[in-house]
ZAMARGU-4260 file (C-alpha; in steps of 0.2 Angstrom, whole numbers, plus 5000, padded with zeros to 4 digits):
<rodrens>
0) 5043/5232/4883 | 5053/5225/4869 | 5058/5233/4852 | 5069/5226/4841 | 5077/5235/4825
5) 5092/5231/4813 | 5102/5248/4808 | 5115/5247/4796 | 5134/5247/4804 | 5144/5259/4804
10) 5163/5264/4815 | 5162/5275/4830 | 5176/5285/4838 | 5179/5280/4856 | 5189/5292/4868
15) 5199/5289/4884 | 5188/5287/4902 | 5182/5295/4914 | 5182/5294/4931 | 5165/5295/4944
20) 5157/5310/4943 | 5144/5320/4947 | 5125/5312/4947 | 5117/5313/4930 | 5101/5303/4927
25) 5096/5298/4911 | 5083/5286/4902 | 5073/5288/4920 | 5056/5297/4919 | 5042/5298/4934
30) 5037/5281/4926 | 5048/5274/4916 | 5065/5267/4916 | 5074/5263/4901 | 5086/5250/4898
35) 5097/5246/4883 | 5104/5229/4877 | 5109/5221/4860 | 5109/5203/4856 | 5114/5192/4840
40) 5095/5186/4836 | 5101/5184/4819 | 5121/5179/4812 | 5133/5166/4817 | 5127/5165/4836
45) 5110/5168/4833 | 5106/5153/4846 | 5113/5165/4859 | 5095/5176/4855 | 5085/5167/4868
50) 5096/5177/4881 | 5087/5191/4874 | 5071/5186/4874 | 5073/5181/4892 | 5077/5196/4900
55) 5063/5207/4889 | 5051/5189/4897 | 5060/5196/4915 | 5056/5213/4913 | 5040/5209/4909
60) 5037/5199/4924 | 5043/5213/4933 | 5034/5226/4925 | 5017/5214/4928 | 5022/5215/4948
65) 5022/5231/4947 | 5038/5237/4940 | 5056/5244/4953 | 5056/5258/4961 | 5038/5264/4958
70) 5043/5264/4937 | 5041/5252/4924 | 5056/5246/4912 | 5055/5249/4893 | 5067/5236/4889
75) 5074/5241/4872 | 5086/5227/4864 | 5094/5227/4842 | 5099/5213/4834 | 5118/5217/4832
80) 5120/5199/4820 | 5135/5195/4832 | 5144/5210/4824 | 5155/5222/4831 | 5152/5236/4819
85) 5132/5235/4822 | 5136/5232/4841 | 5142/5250/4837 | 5128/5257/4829 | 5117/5250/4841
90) 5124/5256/4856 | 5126/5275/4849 | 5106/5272/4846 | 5101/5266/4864 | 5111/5278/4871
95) 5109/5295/4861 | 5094/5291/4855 | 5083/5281/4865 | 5094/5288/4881 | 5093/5274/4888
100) 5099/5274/4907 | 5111/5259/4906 | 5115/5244/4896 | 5113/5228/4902 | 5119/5209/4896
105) 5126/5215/4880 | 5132/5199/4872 | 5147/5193/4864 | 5165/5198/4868 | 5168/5207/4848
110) 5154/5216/4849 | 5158/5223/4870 | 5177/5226/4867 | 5168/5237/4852 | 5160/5248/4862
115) 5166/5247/4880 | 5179/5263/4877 | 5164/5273/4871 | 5151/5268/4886 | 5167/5272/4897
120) 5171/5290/4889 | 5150/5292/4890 | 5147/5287/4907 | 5134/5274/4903 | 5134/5257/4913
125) 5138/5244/4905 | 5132/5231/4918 | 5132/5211/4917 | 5139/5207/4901 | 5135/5191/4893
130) 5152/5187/4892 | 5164/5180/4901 | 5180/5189/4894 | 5192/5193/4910 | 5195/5211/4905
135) 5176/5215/4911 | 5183/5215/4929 | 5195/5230/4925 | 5187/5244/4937 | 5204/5251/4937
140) 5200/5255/4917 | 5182/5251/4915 | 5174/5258/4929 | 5156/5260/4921 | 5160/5240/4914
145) 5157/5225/4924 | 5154/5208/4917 | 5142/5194/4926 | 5147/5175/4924 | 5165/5168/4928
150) 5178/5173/4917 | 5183/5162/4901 | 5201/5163/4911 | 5196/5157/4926 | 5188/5143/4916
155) 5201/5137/4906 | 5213/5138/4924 | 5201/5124/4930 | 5200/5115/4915 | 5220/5115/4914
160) 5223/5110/4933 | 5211/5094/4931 | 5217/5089/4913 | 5235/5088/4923 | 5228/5080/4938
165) 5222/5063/4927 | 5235/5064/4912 | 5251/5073/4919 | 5259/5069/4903 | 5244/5076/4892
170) 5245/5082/4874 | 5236/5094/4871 | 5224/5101/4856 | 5214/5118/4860 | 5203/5125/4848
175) 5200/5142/4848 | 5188/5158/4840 | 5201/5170/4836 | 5195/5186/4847 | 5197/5189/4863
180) 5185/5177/4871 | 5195/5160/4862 | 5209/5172/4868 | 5206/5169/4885 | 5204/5152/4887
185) 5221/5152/4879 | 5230/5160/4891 | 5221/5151/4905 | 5229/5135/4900 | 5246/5145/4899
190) 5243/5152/4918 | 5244/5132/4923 | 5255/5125/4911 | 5269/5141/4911 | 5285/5136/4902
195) 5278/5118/4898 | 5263/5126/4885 | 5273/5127/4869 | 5280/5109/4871 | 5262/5103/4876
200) 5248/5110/4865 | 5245/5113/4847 | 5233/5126/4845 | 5221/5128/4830 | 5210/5145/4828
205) 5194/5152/4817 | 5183/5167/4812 | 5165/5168/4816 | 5164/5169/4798 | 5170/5152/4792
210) 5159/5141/4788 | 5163/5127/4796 | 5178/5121/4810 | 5181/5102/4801 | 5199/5105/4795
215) 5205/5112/4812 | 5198/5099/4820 | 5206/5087/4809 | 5224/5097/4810 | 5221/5094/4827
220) 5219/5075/4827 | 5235/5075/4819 | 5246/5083/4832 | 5243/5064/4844 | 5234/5075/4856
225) 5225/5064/4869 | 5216/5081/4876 | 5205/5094/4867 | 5200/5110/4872 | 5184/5119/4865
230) 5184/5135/4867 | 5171/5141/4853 | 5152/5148/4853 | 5139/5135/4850 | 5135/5131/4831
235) 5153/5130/4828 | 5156/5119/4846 | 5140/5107/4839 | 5154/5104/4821 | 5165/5099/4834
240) 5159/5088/4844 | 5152/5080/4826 | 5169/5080/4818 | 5179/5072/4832 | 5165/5058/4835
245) 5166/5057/4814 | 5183/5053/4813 | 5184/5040/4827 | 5196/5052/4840 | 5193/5050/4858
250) 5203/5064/4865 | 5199/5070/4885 | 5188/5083/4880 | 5186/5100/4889 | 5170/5111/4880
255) 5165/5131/4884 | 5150/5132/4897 | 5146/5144/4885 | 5141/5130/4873 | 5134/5117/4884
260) 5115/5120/4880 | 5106/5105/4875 | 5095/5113/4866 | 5109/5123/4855 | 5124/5112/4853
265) 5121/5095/4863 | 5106/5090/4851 | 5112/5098/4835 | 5128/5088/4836 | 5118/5071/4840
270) 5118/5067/4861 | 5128/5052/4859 | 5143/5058/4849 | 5147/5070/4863 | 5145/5056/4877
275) 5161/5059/4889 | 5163/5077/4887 | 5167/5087/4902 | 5165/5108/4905 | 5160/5117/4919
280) 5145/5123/4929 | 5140/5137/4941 | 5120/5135/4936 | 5107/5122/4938 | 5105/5110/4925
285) 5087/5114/4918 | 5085/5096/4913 | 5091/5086/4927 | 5078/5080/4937 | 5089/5081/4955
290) 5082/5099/4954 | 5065/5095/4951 | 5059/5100/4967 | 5071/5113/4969 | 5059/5130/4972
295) 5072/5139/4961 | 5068/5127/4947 | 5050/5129/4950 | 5048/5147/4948 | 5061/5147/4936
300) 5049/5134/4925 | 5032/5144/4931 | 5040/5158/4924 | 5043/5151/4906 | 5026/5145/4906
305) 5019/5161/4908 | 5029/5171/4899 | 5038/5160/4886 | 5026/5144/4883 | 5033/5144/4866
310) 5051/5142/4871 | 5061/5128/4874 | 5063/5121/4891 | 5079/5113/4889 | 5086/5129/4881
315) 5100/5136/4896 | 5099/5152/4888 | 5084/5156/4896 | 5092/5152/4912 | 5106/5161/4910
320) 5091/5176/4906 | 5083/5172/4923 | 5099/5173/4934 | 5106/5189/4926 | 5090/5199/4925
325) 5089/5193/4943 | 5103/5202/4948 | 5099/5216/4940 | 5085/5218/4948 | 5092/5218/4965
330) 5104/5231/4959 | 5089/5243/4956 | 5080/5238/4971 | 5097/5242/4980 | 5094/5259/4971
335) 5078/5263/4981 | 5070/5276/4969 | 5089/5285/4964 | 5092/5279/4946 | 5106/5292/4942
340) 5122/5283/4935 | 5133/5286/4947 | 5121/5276/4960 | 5118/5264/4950 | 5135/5260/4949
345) 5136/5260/4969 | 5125/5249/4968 | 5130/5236/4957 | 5149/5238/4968 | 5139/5232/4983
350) 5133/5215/4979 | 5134/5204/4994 | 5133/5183/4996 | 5116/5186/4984 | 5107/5169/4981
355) 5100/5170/4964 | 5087/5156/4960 | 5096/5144/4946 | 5115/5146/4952 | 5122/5129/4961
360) 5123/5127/4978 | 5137/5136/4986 | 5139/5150/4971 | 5133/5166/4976 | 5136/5185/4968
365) 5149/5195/4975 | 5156/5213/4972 | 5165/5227/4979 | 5172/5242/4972 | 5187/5232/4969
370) 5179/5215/4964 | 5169/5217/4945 | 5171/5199/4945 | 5154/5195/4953 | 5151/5174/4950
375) 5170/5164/4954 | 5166/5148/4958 | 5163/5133/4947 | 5160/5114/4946 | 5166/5100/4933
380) 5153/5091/4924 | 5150/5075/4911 | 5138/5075/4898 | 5130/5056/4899 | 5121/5058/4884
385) 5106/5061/4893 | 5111/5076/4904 | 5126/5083/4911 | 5132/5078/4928 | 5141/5087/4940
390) 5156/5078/4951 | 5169/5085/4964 | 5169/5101/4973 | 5163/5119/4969 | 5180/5128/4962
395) 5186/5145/4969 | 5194/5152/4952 | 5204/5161/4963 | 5213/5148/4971 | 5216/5140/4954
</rodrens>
């Protein structure tokens, strides 16, 4: 089940956290199992809303095979328009009013680092965030807080090690949203670069709220940089990619695999303008045929037709959906019937070598009481035009 509401915004207080304690189960009745989530289905990162809508398509599938744990999941997800003030809001409503049992694939690192004190001080988990901010694999701090995909860090560490590798001698433009997800991939770069950052890249920045990103890129241009790096949510990596094919630069050009759907960004900013462009990887490319056969990609694509035939096939967003909720699932299953809290978070601490249908070969999801960093591996790959394709070797972030 699926509702969706708009509340108005409001500020909350948020207190200091808590440690593991005793079981408490909430949102779980003999039948039932609630779970909380908010998503931007409407605002500057709208086109993130599929995510959303995959993981209530999930739960449904779920819920037709009946259900985890002998219950069924009333999945309940608000529009938070990409707002850190609503993300507030919303949350105080799943979880004190819906009680929900725990939040899952909350997007966006503004509207997270909002209420991540307040799930902490609640004792709600705060499971698989849709974001790849570093600070999610705290446990020290955050212990009810775990993120899902490889961190935004990480990223940029890779980014920065291969940019080195084929221009030693780079200058460097990076582009980033001014929060702490643009953040990371900021200090990424510096972890490679140390003491020879400030002599080698310009750095330009924006608000979710501007309207566009053209005079930054333009700014940018003008430093001589021969490398660009994109850290930005899709509508305003599409401008991008539009503005520096527009003004004839041909920097190397790093973009956010949070902005790498062709459906969303690749397509919007015209396939050919972004020719060349390399980002990273740890799912399957829902458009590239060498995954036809691939049984992963067959029940990933039986799935969409069954439950989403009105959503786009070349949308990534639903595959990031499919993988998440997947591992969400296995968390409950691992549960076997004890839904309190406490267990839940044993659980998702005990994640071990687990395949999940649409990641690449090679990547699998690991945690440990000490690990909330469950996907660290990635691979490089070029957009053609067409598709993107991978090259090299799957990337431990750790060894970066």
């Amino acid at each position: 089940m699926m509702q969706r509401r708009t509340l108005l915004a409001s500020s909350a207080a948020l207190l200091a956290v808590p440690r593991l304690g005793h079981a408490v189960t909430v949102g779980v009745t003999a039948t039932e199992l609630k779970i909380g989530n908010f998503m931007p289905y409407s605002g500057p990162a709208s086109a993130y809303g599929v995510i959303g809508r995959g993981d209530a398509a999930f739960f449904k599938m779920v819920n037709d095979q009946g259900g985890v744990g002998g219950r069924q999941i009333n999945f309940i997800s608000y529009d938070d328009g990409y707002s850190p003030p609503r993300a507030v809001e919303q949350t105080r409503r799943l979880v004190e009013q819906d009680h929900v049992a725990l939040l899952f694939h909350t997007l966006g690192t503004p509207s997270n680092s909002a209420i991540v004190r307040y799930t902490n001080q609640r004792r709600v988990p705060h499971l698989f965030l849709a974001t790849g901010a570093d600070k999610w694999g705290n446990y020290q701090d955050t212990p009810w807080t775990i993120g899902w995909q490889p961190s935004y860090r990480t990223e940029a560490q890779i980014y920065a090690k291969y940019m080195l590798e084929q221009k030693p001698n780079a200058k460097i433009a990076l582009l980033y949203q001014n929060d702490d997800f643009g953040k990371d991939y900021v200090t990424g770069v510096k972890d490679v670069l140390g003491s020879r950052f400030d002599g080698m890249v310009t750095t330009a920045s924006y608000e979710v709220t501007d309207p566009t990103v053209d005079s930054q890129v333009v700014s940018l241009r003008g430093s001589g940089a021969d490398v660009m790096v994109t850290a930005a949510t899709p509508k305003f990596a599409a401008q991008t990619i539009r503005k520096i094919h527009d003004i004839g630069w041909h920097p190397m050009h790093f973009l956010s695999n949070v902005s790498i759907s062709i459906a969303a960004v690749m397509r919007p900013a015209g396939p050919e303008r972004g020719i060349g462009i390399i980002t990273s990887a740890y799912q399957k490319d829902i458009t590239d045929a060498t995954w036809a056969n691939d049984p992963g990609m067959r029940s990933w694509r039986e799935w969409m037709r069954k439950y989403l035939p009105e959503g786009d096939i070349t949308d990534s967003g639903y595959a990031t959906a499919f993988n998440a909720s997947t591992t969400m699932l296995q968390v409950l299953k691992q549960c076997e019937g004890d839904f309190s809290r406490e267990n839940i978070m044993r659980q998702v601490a005990n994640l071990h070598d687990l395949e999940v249908p649409l990641l690449l070969p090679g990547i699998k999801v690991n945690t440990s009481p000490t690990n909330f960093h469950p996907i660290r591996q990635m691979q490089l790959q070029k957009w053609s035009g067409e598709h993107w394709e991978r090259f090299g070797d799957v990337i431990e972030g750790a060894n970066v």
